[in-house]
C-alpha positions in Angstrom: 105.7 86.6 87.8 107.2 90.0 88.4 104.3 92.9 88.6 104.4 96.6 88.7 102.0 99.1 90.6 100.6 102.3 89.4 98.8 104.8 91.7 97.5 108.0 90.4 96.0 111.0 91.6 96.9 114.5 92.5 95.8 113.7 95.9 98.2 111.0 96.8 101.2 113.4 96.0 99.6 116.0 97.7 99.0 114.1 100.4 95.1 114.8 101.0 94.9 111.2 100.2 97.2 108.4 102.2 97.8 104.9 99.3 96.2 102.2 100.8 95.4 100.7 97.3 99.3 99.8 96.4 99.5 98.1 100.1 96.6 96.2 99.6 97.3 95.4 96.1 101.5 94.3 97.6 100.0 92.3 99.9 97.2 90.4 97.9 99.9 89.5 94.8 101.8 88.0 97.6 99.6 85.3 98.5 99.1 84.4 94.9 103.0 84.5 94.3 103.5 87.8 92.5 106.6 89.9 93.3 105.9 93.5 93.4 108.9 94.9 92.1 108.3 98.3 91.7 105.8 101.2 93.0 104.9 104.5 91.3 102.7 107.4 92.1 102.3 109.9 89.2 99.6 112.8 89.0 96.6 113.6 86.9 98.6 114.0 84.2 98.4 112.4 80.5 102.0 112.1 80.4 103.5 111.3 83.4 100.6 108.3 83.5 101.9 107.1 80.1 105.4 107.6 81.0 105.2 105.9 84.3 103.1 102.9 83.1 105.6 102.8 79.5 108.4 102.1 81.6 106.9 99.9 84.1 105.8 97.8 81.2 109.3 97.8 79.9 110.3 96.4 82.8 108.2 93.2 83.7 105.7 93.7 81.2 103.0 93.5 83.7 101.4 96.7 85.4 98.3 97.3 87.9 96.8 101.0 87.9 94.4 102.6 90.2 92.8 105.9 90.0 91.8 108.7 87.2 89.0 106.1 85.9 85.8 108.7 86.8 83.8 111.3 85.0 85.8 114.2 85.6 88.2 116.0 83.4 90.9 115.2 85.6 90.7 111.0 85.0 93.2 110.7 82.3 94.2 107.0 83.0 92.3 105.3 80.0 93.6 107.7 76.8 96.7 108.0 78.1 97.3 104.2 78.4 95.7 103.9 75.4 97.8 105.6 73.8 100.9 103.5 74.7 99.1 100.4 72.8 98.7 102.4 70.2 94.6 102.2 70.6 92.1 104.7 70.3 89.1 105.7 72.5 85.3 104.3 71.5 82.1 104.3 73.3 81.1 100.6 74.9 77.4 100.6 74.3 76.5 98.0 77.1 79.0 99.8 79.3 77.0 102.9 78.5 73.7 101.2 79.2 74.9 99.6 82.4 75.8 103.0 83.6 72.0 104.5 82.3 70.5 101.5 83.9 72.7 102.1 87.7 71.3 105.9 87.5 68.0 105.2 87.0 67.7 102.2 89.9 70.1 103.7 92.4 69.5 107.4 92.0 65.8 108.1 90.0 67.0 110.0 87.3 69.0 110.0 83.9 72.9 109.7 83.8 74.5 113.0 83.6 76.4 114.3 80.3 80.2 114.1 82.2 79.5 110.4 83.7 79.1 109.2 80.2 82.8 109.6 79.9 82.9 106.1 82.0 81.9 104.4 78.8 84.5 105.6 76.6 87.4 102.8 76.7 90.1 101.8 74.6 89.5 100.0 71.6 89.9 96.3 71.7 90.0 95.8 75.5 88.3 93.7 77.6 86.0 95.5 80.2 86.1 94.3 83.7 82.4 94.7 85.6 82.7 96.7 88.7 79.6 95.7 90.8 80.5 98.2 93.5 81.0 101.6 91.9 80.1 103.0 88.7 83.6 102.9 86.7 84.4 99.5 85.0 88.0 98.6 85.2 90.0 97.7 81.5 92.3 94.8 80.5 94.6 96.1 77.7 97.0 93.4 76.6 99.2 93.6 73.1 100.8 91.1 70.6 103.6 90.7 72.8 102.3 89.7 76.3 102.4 92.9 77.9 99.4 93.8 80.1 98.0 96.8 81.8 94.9 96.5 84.4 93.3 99.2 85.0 91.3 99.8 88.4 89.6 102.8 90.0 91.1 104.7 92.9 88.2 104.2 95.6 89.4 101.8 97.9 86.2 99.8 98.0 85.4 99.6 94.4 89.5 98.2 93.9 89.5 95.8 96.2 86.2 94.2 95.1 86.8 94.0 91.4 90.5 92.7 92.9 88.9 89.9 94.5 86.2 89.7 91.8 87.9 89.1 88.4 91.5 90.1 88.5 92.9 87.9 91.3 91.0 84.8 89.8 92.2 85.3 86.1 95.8 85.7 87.2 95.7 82.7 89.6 94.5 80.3 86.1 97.8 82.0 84.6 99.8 81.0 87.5 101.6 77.1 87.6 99.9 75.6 90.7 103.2 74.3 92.2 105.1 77.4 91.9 106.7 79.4 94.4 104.7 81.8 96.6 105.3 84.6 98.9 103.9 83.9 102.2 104.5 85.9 105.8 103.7 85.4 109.0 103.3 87.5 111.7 103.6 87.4 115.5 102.2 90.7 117.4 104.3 91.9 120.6 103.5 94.2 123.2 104.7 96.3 125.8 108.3 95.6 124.6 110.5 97.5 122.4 112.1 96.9 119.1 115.9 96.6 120.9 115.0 94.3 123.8 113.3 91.9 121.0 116.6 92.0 119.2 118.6 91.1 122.3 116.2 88.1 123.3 116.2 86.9 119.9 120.1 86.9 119.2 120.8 85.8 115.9 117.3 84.9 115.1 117.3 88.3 114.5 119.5 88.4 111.6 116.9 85.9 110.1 114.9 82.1 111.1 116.1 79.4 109.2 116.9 81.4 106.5 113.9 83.4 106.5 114.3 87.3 107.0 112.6 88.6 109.9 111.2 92.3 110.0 110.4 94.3 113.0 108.1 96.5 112.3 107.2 99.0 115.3 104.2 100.9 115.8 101.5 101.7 118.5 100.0 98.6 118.9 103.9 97.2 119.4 106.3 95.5 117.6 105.5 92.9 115.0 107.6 90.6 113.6 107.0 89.6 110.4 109.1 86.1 108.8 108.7 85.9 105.4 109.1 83.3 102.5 109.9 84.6 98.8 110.3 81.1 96.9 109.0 78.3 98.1 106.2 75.8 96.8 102.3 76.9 98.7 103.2 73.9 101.6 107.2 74.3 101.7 106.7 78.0 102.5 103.7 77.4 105.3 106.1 74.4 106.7 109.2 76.7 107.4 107.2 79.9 108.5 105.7 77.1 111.2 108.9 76.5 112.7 110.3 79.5 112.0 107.5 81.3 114.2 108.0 78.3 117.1 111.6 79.2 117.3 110.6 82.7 117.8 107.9 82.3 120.5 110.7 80.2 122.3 112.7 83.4 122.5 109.9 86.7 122.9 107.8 84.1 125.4 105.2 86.6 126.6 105.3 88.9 125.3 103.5 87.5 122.1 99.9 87.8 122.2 99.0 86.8 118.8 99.1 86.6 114.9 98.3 88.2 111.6 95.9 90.6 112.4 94.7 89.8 115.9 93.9 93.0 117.7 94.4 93.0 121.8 90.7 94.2 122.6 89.2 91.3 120.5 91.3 89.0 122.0 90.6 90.4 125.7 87.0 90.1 124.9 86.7 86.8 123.7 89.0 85.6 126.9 86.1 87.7 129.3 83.3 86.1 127.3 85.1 82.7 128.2 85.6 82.9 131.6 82.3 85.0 131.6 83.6 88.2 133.2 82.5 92.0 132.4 84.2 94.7 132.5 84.5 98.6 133.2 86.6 101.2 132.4 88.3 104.2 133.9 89.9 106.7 131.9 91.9 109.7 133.0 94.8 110.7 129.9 93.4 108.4 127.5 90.0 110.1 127.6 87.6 107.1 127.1 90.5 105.6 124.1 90.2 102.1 125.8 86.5 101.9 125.7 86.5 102.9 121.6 88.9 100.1 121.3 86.8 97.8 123.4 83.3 98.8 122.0 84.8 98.8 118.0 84.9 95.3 119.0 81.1 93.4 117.3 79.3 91.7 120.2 81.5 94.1 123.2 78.0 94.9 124.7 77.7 91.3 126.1 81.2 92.1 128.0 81.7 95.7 128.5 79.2 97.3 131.2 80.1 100.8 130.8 83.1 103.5 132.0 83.5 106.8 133.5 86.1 109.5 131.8 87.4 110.4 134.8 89.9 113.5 133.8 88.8 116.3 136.5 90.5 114.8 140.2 86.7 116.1 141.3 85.5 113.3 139.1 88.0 110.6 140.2 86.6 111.3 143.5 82.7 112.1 143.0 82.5 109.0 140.6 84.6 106.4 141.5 85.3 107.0 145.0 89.1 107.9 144.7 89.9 109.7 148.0 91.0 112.8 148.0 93.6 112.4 150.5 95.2 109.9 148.1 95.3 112.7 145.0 97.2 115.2 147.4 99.4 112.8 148.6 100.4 110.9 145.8 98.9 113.0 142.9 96.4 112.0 140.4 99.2 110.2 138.3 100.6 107.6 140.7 99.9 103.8 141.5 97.2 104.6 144.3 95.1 107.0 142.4 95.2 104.1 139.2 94.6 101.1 141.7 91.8 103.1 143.6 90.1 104.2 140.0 90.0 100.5 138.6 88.6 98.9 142.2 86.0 101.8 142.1 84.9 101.7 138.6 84.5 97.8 139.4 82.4 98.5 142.1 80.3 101.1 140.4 79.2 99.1 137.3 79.0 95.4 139.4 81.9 93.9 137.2 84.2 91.4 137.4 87.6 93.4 136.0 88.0 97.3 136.2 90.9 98.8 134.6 92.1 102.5 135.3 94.2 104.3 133.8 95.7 107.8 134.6 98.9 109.7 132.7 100.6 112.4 131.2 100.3 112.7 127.4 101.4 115.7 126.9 102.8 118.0 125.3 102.7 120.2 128.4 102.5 119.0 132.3 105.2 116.9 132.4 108.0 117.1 135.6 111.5 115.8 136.3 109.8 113.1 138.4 106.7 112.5 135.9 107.9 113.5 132.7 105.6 113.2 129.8 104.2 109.8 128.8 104.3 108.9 132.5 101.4 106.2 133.0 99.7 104.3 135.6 98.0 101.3 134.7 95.7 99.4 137.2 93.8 96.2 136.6 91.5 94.9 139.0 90.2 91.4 138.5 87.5 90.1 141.5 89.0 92.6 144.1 93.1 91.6 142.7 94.7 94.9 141.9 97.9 95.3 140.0 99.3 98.3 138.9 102.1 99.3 136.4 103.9 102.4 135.8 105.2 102.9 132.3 107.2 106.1 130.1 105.6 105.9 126.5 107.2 107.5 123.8 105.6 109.3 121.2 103.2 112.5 120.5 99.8 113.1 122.7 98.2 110.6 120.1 100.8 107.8 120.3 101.2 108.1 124.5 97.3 107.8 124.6 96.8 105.1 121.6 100.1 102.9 123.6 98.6 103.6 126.8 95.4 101.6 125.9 97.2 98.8 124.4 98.9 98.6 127.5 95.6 98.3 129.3 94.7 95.6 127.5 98.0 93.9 127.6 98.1 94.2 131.5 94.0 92.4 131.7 96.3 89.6 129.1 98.8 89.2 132.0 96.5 88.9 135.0 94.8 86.3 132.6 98.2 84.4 132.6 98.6 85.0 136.2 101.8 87.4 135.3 100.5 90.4 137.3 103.0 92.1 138.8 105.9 90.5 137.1 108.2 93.2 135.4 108.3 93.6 132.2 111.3 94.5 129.7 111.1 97.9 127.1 108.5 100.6 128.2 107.1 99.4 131.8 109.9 100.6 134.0 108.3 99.1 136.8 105.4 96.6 137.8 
C-alpha cells in the first residue's frame, strides 16, 4: 500500500513548530508495510488543504492528515476535506455530548460556544474516539476506495489515536504475508561519517543488497540498513546478517541498536558491576549529569557532581592544583585526569569522569582551537585521558563532548582505555 502524509498548520511553515507528526507517522507505516510516498505541509488555509490532500488522493488514493482539527477559526481541515467528497458539514450529537461530558469531569464547567465546533464533522464519516485530547479524528472514504484520515496536530493526541484505531484497522486491510519495510540500526560513536565509509568499503555502497544510510548527528553516526520488500521474517533474516557483516567492519566503535542511548547503557553496565559514579564538568556545564540523571532509576548509580567552570573551583572543590592550571592550563590532560580522580574521591565513587574544553565561539588558540576537549575517566584509581577537536556550534561541542564521556567510561569497560581512536579523538 502506497500512503500520502498531510501536515497542516501555519506554524510548521513558519517554523514556530518543528513536524514530528509526519516522522512518526513515516516510521510507524513502515513497520506495518506502508510506503510513504509523498509528504506535504500546507497552511491554515481551505484551499491549499483541499488542494494538497485532492492531489495526494489522486495519487495513491490514500492520505493521513494532522492538524486544523480544534475549536478555533483557524482549523479548516474537516470542511475543506469535506468538500473534496462532495459532503457537507453536520453536528454528531454523541460527539457533542462526549465533548459536554469531558468539560464538565475534567474542567467543572460547561463547554464553551467555539469548542462545540469539534462536533461538527462531515456527513457520512466514521468518527474515530480520541481518548487523549478533545478533537475526535474522521474516516472519510468514497465509492471508489479512496480514503482520507484525519488526525489532530498535538503530538500526543496523534500518536495515541495512531496506535489506538488507525494502525489496527489498516493492519486487518493488510495481506499477512506481504512485504514489509523494516530497518535496523547500529549507533556509532566517536567516529566520523568518512572513516566509517573507509572501514566498511563496499558495504558502504549497500549489505547484501540492502542500502545502508549514514546518518550523522551528535550522538554519532548511525547506520541505518533497511528492507523495502520482503515477507515480515525474510526482511528480519537479511537485516540479521546484514548488521553482523557490519559489526565485523566498525568493531568498536558500535555501542548499540535502535534507540539505545550511551548514558542508559553506561548505567545499566555500573549497576552490573555495582559501581557509582561522579561527575566533573568544566565546558559542558553539568550536560553529562542531565544525560545521566534523564536516565529512570540514575539515583541508585550516580552520587552527585561538581560544575567546575571557575579554575578557583577546579581547585577549591576537587583538589586540582594550581600549579598544574598555570603549567598546563585548565584545558589539558592533567587538569582533566586531576578533576575525574578528585571528583572520585570527593563523592566516595568507584568512576569519576572530568571533562574540561573549549566550546566556543570565542577563546579558542592556534594550539587549542575551539572544540578542543579533554576527557578523563577514572575507574578505582585507573585514569585515562583523551583529547578530542569537536566540530560544531557551542551546543553541538558541548552535547558531542558528553557523548564522548560516556563513550570513553564504554571503553575502560572493554578494557580499550587508552587505545586511539579513528575520526574526532586525535589522540588518546
Amino acid at each position: 500500500m502506497n500512503l500520502e502524509i498531510v501536515t497542516i498548520g501555519d506554524e510548521l511553515l513558519l517554523g514556530f513548530t518543528i513536524d514530528t507528526n509526519a516522522a512518526h507517522l513515516a516510521r510507524e507505516f513502515a513497520a506495518l508495510g506502508v510506503r510513504i510516498v509523498q509528504r506535504t505541509t500546507c497552511g491554515d488555509d481551505a484551499d491549499a488543504i483541499a488542494q494538497a490532500v485532492r492531489e495526494a488522493l489522486e495519487r495513491t488514493g490514500a492520505v493521513i492528515t494532522t492538524g486544523g482539527l480544534g475549536p478555533t477559526a483557524d482549523d479548516m481541515t474537516k470542511p475543506a476535506i469535506a468538500s473534496i467528497f462532495g459532503k457537507g458539514m453536520v453536528l454528531n450529537a454523541e460527539v457533542l455530548a462526549n465533548l459536554e461530558q469531558r468539560w464538565l469531569t475534567r474542567f467543572g464547567h460547561a463547554l464553551p460556544v467555539s469548542n462545540r465546533q469539534q462536533a461538527m464533522v462531515p456527513d457520512g464519516c466514521t468518527i474515530l474516539p480520541n481518548r487523549h485530547g478533545s478533537a475526535p479524528g474522521i474516516w472519510l472514504e468514497d465509492d471508489r476506495g479512496r480514503w482520507v484520515v484525519m488526525l489532530p496536530g498535538v503530538p500526543r493526541e496523534m500518536r495515541g489515536m495512531l496506535a489506538d484505531t488507525v494502525v489496527p484497522y489498516l493492519r486487518d486491510r493488510l495481506p499477512t504475508d506481504g512485504p514489509v519495510i523494516r530497518s535496523r540500526t547500529l549507533r556509532t560513536a566517536n567516529i566520523a561519517e568518512s572513516a566509517l565509509a573507509d572501514r566498511l568499503g563496499e558495504l558502504a555502497r549497500g549489505v547484501n543488497g540492502l542500502p545502508l544510510a549514514f546518518l550523522p548527528g551528535n550522538d554519532g553516526v548511525d547506520l541505518r540498513l533497511t528492507s523495502w520488500s520482503r515477507p515480515s521474517r525474510d526482511a528480519e533474516a537479511a537485516l540479521t546478517q546484514a548488521a553482523a557483516l557490519v559489526r565485523e567492519k566498525v568493531g568498536r566503535f558500535i555501542y548499540g541498536e535502535g534507540d539505545d542511548d550511551l548514558a542508559a547503557l553506561m548505567l545499566a553496565e555500573c549497576a552490573m558491576r555495582g559501581l557509582t559514579i561522579a561527575v566533573a564538568e568544566s565546558c559542558t556545564g553539568g550536560m553529562l549529569g542531565q544525560r545521566l540523571t534523564a536516565i529512570p532509576g540514575s539515583s541508585r548509580t550516580v552520587q552527585g557532581g561538581v560544575i567546575a567552570y571557575a579554575n578557583e573551583v577546579k581547585t577549591r572543590e576537587l583538589d586540582v592544583p594550581a600549579e598544574a592550571i598555570a603549567e598546563h592550563g585548565a584545558v589539558s590532560d592533567v587538569v582533566a585526569c586531576a578533576m575525574a580522580a578528585g571528583v572520585r574521591r570527593r563523592f566516595g565513587t568507584g568512576i569519576g569522569i572530568g571533562i574540561t574544553g573549549i566550546a566556543g565561539p570565542d577563546g579558542g588558540t592556534p594550539d587549542k582551537p575551539v572544540g578542543t576537549v579533554w576527557v578523563a575517566v577514572d575507574v578505582d584509581g585507573d585514569v585515562h585521558a583523551v583529547r578530542a577537536l569537536l566540530p560544531g556550534n557551542r551546543f553541538e561541542i558541548r552535547y558531542r563532548a558528553a557523548q564522548l564521556a560516556l563513550d570513553r567510561l564504554r571503553r575502560a569497560f572493554a578494557r580499550e582505555a587508552g587505545q586511539d581512536s579513528v575520526g574526532w579523538t586525535s589522540r588518546g
